[in-house]
Residue frames relative to the residue before (quaternion, step in Angstrom):
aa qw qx qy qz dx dy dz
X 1.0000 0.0000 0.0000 0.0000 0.00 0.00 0.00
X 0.2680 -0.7058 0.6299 0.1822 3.99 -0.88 0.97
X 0.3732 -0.7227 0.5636 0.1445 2.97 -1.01 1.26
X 0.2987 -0.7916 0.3656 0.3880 3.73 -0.91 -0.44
X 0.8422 -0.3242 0.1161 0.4149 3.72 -0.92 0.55
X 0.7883 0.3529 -0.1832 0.4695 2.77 1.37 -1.09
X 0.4687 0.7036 -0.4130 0.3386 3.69 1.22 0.22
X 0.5456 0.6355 -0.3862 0.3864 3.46 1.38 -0.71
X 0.4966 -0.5885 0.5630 0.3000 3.54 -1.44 1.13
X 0.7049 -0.5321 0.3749 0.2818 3.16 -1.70 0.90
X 0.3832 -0.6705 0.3896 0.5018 3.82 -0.34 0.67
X 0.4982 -0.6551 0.4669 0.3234 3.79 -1.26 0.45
X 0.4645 0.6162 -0.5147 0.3737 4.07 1.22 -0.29
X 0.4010 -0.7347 0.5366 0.1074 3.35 -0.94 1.96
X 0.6005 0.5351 -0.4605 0.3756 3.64 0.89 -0.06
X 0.6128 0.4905 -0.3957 0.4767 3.74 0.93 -0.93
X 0.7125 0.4710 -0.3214 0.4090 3.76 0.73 -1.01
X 0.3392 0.7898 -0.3279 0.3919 3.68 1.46 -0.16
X 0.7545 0.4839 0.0791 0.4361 2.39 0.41 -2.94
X 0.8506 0.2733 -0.2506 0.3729 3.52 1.39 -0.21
X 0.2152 0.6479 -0.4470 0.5780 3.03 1.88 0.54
X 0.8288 0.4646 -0.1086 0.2923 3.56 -0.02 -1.40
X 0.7632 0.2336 -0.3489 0.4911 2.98 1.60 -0.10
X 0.3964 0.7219 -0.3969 0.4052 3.19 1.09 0.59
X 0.5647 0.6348 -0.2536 0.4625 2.94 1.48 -1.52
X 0.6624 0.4810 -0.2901 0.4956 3.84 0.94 -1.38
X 0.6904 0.5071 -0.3578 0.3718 3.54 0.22 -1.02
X 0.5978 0.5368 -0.4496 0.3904 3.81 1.44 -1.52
X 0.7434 0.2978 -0.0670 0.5951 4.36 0.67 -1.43
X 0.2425 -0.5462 0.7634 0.2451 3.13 -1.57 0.14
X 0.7651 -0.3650 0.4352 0.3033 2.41 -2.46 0.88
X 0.5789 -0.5270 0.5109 0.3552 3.41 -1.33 0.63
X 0.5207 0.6400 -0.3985 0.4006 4.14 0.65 -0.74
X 0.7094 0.5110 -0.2480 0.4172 3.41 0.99 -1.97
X 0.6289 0.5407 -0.4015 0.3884 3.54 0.70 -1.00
X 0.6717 0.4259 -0.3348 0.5054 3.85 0.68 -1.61
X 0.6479 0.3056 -0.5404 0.4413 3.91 -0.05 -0.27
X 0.5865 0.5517 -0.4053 0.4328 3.99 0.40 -0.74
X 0.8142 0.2176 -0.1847 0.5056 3.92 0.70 -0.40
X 0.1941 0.5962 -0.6095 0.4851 3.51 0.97 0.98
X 0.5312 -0.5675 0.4813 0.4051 3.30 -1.72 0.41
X 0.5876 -0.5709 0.4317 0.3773 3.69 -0.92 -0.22
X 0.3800 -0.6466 0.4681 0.4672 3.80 -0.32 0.73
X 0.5310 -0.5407 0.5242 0.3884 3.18 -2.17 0.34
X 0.5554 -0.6399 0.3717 0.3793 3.14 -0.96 0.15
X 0.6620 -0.5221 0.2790 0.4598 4.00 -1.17 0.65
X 0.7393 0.4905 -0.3750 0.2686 3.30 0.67 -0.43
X 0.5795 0.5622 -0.2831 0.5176 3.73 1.69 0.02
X 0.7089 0.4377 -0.3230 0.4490 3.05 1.26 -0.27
X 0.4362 0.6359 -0.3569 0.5272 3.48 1.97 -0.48
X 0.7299 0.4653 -0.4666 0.1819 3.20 -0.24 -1.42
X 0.6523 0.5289 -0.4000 0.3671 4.07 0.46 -1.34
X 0.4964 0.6532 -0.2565 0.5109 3.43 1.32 -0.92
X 0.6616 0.4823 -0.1063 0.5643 3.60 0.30 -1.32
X 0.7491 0.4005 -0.1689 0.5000 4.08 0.44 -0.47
X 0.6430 0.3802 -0.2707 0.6072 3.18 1.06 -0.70
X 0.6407 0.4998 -0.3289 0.4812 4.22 0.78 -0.47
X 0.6474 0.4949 -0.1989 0.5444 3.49 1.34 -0.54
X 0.5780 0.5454 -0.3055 0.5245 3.72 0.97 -0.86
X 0.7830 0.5231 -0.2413 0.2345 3.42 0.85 -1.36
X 0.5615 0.5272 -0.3174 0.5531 3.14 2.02 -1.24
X 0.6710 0.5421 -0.4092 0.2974 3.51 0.30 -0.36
């Protein structure tokens, strides 16, 4: 009888089962780094930082 692909028992090498513990583990938390850029304020947007820029380029041609 042919079994299918998926019937085979998990392989028993404790490093692969490590290696998949461990990346799960990353995927469950971010990296501490990700979190501080995630709680930074949010930039302003280009057009608030243009505009004083934009007034002063206009002031000048005049």
């Amino acid at each position: 009888m042919t079994r299918h692909i998926a019937d085979h028992p998990a392989p028993e090498n404790a490093a692969l089962r490590l290696r998949h513990f461990l990346r799960l583990a990353r995927e469950e938390m971010p990296h501490p780094a990700v979190r501080t850029l995630h709680m930074r304020r949010p930039a302003t947007p280009a057009e608030g930082r243009l505009k004083p820029l934009l007034k002063m380029l206009r002031n000048r041609d005049q």
